[in-house]
Structure formats: C-alpha cells, structure tokens
C-alpha positions as CSV (number, residue, x, y, z in Angstrom):
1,X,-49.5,176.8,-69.9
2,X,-50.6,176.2,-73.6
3,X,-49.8,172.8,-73.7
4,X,-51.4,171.9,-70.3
5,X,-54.3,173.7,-71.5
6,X,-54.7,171.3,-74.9
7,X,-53.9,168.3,-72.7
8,X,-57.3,169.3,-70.5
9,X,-59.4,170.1,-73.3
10,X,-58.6,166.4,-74.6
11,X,-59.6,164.8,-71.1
12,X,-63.0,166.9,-71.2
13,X,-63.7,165.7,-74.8
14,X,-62.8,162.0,-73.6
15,X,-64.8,161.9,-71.0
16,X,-67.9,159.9,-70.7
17,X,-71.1,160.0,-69.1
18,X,-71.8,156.8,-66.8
19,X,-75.1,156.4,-67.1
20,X,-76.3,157.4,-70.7
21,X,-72.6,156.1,-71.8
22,X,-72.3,158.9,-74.2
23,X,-69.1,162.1,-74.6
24,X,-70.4,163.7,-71.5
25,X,-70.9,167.0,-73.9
26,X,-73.4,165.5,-75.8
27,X,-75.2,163.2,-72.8
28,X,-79.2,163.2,-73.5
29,X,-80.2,162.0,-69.6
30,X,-82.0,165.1,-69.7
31,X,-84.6,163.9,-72.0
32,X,-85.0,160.5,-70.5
33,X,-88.0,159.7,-68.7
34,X,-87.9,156.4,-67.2
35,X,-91.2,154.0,-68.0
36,X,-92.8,151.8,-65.9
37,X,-94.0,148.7,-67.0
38,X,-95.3,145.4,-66.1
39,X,-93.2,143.7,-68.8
40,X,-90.0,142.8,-68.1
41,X,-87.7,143.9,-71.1
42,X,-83.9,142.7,-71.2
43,X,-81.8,143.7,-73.4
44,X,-78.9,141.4,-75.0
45,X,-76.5,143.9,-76.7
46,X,-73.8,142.5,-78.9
47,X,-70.3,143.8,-77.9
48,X,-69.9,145.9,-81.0
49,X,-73.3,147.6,-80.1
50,X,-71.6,148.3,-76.4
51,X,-68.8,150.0,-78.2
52,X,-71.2,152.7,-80.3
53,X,-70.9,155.6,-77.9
54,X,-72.3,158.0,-79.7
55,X,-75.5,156.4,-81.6
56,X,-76.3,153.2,-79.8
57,X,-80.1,153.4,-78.0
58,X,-80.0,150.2,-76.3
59,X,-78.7,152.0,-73.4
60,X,-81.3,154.9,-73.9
61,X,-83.6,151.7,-73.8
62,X,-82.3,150.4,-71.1
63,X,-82.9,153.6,-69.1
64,X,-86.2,154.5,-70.7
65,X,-87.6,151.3,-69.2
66,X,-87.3,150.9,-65.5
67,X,-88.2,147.0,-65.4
68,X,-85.0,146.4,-67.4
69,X,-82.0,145.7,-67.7
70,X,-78.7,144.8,-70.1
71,X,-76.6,142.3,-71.2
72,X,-73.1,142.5,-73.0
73,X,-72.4,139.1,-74.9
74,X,-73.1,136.7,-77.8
75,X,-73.6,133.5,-76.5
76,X,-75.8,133.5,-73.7
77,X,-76.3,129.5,-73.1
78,X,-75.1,129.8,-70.0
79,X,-75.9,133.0,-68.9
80,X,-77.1,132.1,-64.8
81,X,-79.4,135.3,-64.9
82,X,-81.1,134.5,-68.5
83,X,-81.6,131.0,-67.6
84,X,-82.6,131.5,-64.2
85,X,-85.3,133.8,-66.6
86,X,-86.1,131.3,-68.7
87,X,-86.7,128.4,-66.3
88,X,-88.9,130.4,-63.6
89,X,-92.5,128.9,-64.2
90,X,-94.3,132.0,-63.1
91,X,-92.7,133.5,-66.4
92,X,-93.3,133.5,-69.8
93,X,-90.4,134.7,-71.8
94,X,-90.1,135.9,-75.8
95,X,-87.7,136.9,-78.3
96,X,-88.8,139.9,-80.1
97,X,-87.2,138.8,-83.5
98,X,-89.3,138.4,-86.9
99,X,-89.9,135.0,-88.6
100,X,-92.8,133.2,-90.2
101,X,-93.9,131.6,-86.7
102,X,-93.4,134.8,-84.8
103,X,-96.1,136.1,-83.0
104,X,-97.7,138.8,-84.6
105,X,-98.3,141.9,-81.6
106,X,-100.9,143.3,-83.9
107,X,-103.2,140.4,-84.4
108,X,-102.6,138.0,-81.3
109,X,-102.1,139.1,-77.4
110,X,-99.6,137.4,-75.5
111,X,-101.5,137.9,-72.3
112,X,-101.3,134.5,-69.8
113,X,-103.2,134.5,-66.5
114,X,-101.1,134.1,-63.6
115,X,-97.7,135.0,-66.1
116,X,-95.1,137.9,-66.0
117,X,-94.1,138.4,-70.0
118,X,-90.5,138.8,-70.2
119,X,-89.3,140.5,-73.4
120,X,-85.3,139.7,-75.0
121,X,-84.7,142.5,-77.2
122,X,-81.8,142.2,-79.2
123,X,-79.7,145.0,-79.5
124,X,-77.1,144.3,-82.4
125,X,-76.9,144.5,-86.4
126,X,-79.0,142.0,-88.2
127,X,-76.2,139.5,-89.5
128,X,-75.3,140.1,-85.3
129,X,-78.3,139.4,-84.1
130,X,-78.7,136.1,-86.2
131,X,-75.6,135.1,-84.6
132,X,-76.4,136.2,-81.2
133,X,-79.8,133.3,-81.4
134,X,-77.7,130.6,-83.5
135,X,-75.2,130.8,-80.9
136,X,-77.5,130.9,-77.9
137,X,-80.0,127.9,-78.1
138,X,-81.8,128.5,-74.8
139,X,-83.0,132.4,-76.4
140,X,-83.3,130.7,-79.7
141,X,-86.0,127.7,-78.4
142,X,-88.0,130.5,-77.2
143,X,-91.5,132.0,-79.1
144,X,-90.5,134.9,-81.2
145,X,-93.1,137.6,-81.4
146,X,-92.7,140.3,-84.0
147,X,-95.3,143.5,-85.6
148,X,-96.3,145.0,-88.8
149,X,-95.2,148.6,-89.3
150,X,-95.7,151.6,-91.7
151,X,-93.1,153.6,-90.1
152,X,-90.1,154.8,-91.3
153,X,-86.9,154.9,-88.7
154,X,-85.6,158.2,-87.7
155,X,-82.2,157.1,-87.9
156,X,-81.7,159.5,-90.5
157,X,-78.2,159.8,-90.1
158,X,-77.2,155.9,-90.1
159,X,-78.7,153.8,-92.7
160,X,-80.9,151.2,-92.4
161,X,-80.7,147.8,-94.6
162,X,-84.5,147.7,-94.8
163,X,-87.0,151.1,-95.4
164,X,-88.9,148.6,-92.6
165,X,-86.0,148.6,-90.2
166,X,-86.1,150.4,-87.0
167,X,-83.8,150.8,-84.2
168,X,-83.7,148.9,-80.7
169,X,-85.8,152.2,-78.8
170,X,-87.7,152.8,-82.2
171,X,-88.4,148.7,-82.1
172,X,-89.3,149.1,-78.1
173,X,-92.0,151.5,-78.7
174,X,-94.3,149.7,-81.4
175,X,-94.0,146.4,-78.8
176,X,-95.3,149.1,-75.8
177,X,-97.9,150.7,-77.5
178,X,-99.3,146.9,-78.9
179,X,-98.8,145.6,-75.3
180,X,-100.7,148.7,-74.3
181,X,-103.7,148.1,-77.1
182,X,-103.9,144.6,-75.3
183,X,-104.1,145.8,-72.0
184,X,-101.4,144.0,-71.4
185,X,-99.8,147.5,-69.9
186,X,-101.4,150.8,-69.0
187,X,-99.5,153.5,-70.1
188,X,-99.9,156.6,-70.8
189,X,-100.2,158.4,-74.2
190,X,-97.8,161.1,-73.0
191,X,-95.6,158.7,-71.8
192,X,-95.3,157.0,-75.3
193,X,-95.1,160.2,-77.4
194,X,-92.1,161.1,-74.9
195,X,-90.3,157.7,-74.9
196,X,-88.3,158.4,-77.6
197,X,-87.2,162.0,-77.0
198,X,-83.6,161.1,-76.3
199,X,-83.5,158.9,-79.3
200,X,-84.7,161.9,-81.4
201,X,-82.4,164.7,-79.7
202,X,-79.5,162.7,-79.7
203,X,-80.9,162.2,-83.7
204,X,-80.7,166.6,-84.0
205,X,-77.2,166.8,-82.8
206,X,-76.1,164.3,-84.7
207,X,-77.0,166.0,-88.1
208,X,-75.8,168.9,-86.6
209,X,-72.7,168.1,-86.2
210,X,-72.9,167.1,-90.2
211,X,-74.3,170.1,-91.2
C-alpha cells in the first residue's frame, strides 16, 4: 500500500496541464484573461523555450492574446502557414526584434489603410533568437519594429542579460499599449494592467518555492 501510494504521488507531481503547459499544481489559467485584438500576434518559440515548463510565458502569451497563435521551430523558411502570412497582400507583417533600422513604436505608427498588422514575436534567448532570423530569411527580410523602455523586468527569479531586457509577455505588453496609443487597438486600461497577472503569480510562487 505504501509503495503504490509514492508511485501516485509521482504521477500527480508529473502531470501537466494542457493548456497553460505547466505541473498541473502550479497551473495559472486562472489568472488568464484572454485579449482581443486587431493585431495578429504569432509567436515563434525556440524548442528549448517549449521545454521550460515551469517559467516560459510564451504560452501565457499565447493564451493572453486570442488573435494568436504558436510556433515550435528554428528555421521557419518553409513554414506553409508563415509564408502563406507573409505573402497575403492584405497584410503587413513585422518582426518585433531591436536594431538600428527597427521601427521605433514610440515615435512612428505602423498603421496602413486597408492592412491587418501581423506581429512575430520571438519567444527564445537572445543568442536563440539571432539564430532563429539568420536561419529563417523570409522572417528576417521583414521590417523590425522595436520600443524604448524604463522598465525593469519582473523576472526576478531568472536573470536577465540586460537591466533593459524583458520577457516575451513583459515584451507583448509595451507593443499593446503603443499599438493602443496609436489607435491602432482599443483596449482597455483594465485589460492592460491585468494582462500580465499570470506572468506575475506564476513570478510569486516561484520565489516561493525559493524562500
């Protein structure tokens, strides 16, 4: 009986939730309240980043924003879906990646009559996500658009290789609330002081569980 019991505990502490991908004893759905937007965000998340269970928030992203979605890979040349993206006339697509011809969202809208703005957002380490756009020349051709921050991340539990540095949802915000300023989206204050509620619990148990 003992040894059955230990065996179950294992499978409960295994087990995952499907749709926030975390240990199902710490899942933060709860907290997530899905955005609707105009923009169309998708996520390219770098197989390692699929593989952080317990702090990724590319997924939390991903389910924050309900005209999203994700993909798994490096290279994404080829990628039917992206391409199919990319090619559509009716859109015009970005890269939110810094670089001295990005877009600043502070000082320049990206606002084209008659255009649906489609967002990549890459979801990876920075030495990853350089790879990610060398290796994929159809994401890399693309504008990049970028923003100018004061804030600090509130990943206070991992560190960052920049003070400036913020995480994918953390990232995802500052682009909402300058798409918002342009009018670009119409959201709602409440809805961007809540977007990153998971982020931030998932943040509390973490350092918990360090404590």
């Amino acid at each position: 009986m003992y040894r059955s019991k230990r065996k179950h505990t294992s499978q409960e502490n295994r087990a995952v939730c499907y749709t926030c991908h975390r240990p199902k004893c710490t899942c933060m759905c709860d907290y997530i309240t899905p955005l609707d937007t105009k923009t169309r965000f998708i996520i390219l998340m770098h197989p390692k980043e699929f593989k952080k269970t317990k702090n990724g928030t590319g997924h939390f992203t991903n389910l924050s924003l309900k005209n999203s979605e994700i993909h798994v890979g490096i290279d994404f040349t080829q990628h039917v879906s992206i391409n199919a993206l990319i090619n559509d006339k009716n859109n015009s697509c970005y890269v939110l990646y810094p670089s001295d011809a990005s877009i600043n969202l502070n000082e320049e809208s990206i606002a084209k009559e008659g255009k649906n703005n489609i967002i990549f957002l890459i979801d990876a380490t920075w030495p990853c996500s350089r790879a990610m756009l060398r290796g994929s020349s159809n994401l890399d051709a693309l504008p990049k658009i970028s923003f100018t921050h004061e804030k600090s991340s509130n990943f206070r539990f991992k560190q960052q290789p920049k003070e400036y540095c913020l995480s994918t949802m953390e990232s995802t915000l500052c682009v909402l609330e300058l798409l918002d300023h342009h009018n670009i989206e119409a959201l709602s204050q409440e809805s961007l002081q809540t977007f990153l509620r998971p982020f931030e619990k998932m943040v509390e148990y973490q350092l918990s569980c360090n404590l």
